[in-house]
C-alpha positions as a printed Julia matrix, in Angstrom:
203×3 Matrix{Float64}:
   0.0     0.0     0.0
   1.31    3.44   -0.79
   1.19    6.36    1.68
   1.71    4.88    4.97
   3.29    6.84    7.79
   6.71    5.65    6.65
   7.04    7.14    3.0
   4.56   10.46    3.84
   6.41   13.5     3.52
   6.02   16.18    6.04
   4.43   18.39    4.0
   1.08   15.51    3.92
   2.12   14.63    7.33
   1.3    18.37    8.45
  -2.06   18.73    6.03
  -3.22   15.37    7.27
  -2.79   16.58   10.84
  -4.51   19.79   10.22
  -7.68   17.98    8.49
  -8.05   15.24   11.05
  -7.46   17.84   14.06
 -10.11   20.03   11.89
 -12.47   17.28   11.82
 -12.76   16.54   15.79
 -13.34   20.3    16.41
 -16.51   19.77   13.46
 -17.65   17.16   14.74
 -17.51   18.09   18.73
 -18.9    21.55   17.86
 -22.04   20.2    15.72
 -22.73   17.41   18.0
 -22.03   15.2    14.72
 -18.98   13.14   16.64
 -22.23   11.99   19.0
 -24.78    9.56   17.0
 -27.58    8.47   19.49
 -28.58    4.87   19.49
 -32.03    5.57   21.88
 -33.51    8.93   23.7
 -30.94    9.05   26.29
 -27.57    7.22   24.99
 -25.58    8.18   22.18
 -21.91    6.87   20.7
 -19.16    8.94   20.33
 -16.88    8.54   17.24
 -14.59   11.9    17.94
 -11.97    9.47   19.27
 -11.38    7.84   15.42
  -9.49   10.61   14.27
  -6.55   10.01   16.9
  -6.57    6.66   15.93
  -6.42    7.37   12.35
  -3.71   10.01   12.38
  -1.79    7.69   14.44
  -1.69    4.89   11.73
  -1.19    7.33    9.13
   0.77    9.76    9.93
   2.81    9.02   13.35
   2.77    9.28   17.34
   3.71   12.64   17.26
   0.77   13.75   14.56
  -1.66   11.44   16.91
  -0.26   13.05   20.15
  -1.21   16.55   18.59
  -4.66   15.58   17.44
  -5.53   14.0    20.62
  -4.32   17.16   21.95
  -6.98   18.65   20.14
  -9.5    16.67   21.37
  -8.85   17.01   24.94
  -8.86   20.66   24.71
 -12.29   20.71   23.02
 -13.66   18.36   25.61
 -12.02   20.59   28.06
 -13.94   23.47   27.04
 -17.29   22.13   26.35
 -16.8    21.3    29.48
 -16.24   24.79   30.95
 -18.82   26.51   28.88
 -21.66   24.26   28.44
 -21.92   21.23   30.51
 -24.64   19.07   29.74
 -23.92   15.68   32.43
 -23.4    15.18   36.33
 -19.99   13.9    34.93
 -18.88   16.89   32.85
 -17.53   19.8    35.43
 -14.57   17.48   36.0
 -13.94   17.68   32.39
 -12.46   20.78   33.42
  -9.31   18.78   34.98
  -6.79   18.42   31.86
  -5.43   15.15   33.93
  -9.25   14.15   32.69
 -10.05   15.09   29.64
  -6.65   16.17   28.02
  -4.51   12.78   29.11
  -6.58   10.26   28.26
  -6.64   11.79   24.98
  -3.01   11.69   24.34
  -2.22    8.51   26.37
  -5.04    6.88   23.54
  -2.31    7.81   20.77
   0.28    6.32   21.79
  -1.88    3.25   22.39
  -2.96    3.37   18.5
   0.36    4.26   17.19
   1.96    0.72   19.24
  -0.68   -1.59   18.18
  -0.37   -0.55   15.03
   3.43   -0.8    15.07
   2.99   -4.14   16.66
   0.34   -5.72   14.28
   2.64   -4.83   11.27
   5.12   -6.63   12.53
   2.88   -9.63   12.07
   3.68  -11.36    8.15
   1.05  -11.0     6.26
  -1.1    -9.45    8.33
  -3.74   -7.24    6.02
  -3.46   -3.52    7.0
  -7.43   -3.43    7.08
  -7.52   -6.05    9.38
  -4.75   -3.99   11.43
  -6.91   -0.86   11.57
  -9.84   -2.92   12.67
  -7.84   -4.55   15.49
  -6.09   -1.18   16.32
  -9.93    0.62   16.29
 -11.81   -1.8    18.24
  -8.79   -2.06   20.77
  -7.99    1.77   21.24
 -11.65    2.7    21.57
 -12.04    0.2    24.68
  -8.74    1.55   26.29
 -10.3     4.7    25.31
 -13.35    4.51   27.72
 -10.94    2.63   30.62
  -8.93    5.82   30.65
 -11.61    8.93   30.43
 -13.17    6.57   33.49
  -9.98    5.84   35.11
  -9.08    8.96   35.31
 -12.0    10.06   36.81
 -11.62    7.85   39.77
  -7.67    8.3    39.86
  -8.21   11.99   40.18
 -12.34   12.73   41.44
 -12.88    9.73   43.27
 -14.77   10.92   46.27
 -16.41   13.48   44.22
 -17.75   11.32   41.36
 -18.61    8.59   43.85
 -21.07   11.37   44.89
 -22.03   12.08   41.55
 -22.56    9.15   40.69
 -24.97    8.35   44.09
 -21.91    5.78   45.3
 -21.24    4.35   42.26
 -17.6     2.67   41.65
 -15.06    2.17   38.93
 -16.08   -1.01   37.9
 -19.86   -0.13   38.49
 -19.27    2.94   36.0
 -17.81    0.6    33.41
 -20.49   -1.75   33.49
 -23.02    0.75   33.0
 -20.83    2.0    29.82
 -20.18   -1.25   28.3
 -23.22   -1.55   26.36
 -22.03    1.82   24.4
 -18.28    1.04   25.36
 -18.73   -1.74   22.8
 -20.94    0.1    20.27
 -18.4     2.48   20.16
 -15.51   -0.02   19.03
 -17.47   -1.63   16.58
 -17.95    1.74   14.85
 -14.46    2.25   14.93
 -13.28   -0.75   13.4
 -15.55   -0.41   10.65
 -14.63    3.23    9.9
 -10.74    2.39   10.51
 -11.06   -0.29    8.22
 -12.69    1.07    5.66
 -10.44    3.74    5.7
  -7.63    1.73    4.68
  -9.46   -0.49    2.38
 -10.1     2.53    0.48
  -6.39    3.28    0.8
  -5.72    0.0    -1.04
  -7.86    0.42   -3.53
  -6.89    3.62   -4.66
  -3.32    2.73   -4.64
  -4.03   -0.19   -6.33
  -5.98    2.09   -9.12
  -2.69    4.6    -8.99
  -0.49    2.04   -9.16
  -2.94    0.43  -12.58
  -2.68    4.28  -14.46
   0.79    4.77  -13.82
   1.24    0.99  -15.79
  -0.99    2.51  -18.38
């Protein structure tokens, strides 16, 4: 496949970054990043563009992006809070790390599955997806409990960590799926137009 993170030049390196960081401010502003599955739970998908920056691009891109996304969540946070969870969102240690930490989670798996012969890169952006997304949710709710315990625990009417995870798995797991699809599909359109490149430069 053409245009992996190894042979992009800076110059796409730096657009790509801009795009993808571009994109999780769109879709966190409009609410698009959120797609409700019922009248009171939705999925978030504002997480996929760390992951995919990350496999395309680098750590350092992903770092930045997830950057990005911390800082938006950090300041819909301050200025419009719509959940008993979101005034600690306001912490960085909250809603900035996680964000970062989820890059370099991305960016090793997908190191790691390469290293596997043979391994289709589709099926290594599904993997890397599906995986990051769960770690994804452990963190942001980890770090609530590393950092808000009591306060959350009162929040949350005495609710614990593993409690708290429970009650997200059902979306926790929605939320990967979506994910893997998009991450794969994003490279299985990367093969095919490399492959259809690759047939007009033969021509």
């Amino acid at each position: 496949m053409t245009n992996t993170n190894s042979t992009l030049s800076l110059n796409k390196k730096l657009t790509l970054t801009g795009a993808l960081s571009a994109l999780v401010i769109v879709l966190g502003i409009t609410k698009l990043g959120l797609i409700p599955i019922g009248a009171t739970a939705s999925i978030t998908i504002l997480h996929i563009p760390v992951i995919l920056i990350c496999m395309l691009a680098g750590l350092p891109e992903g770092l930045f992006v997830g950057l990005v996304f911390g800082s938006l969540s950090l300041i819909q946070a301050a200025m419009s809070p719509s959940g008993v969870l979101d005034p600690f969102f306001v912490n960085p240690l909250i809603s900035v790390l996680p964000r970062m930490l989820i890059a370099v989670i991305a960016w090793g798996l997908w190191k790691a599955l390469n290293l596997i012969p043979h391994m289709p890169k589709t099926v290594s952006a599904g993997i890397t997806g599906f995986i990051t997304t769960v770690a994804h949710t452990l963190l942001v709710l980890g770090s609530l409990y590393i950092f808000k315990a009591a306060d959350v625990r009162e929040a949350l009417g005495g609710m614990g960590y593993f409690a708290l995870v429970a009650a997200c798995g059902f979306n926790a797991v929605l939320e990967a799926v979506a994910a893997t699809i998009i991450c794969a599909a994003v490279f299985a359109g990367l093969f095919i137009a490399g492959k259809k490149k690759s047939k007009l430069s033969q021509e």
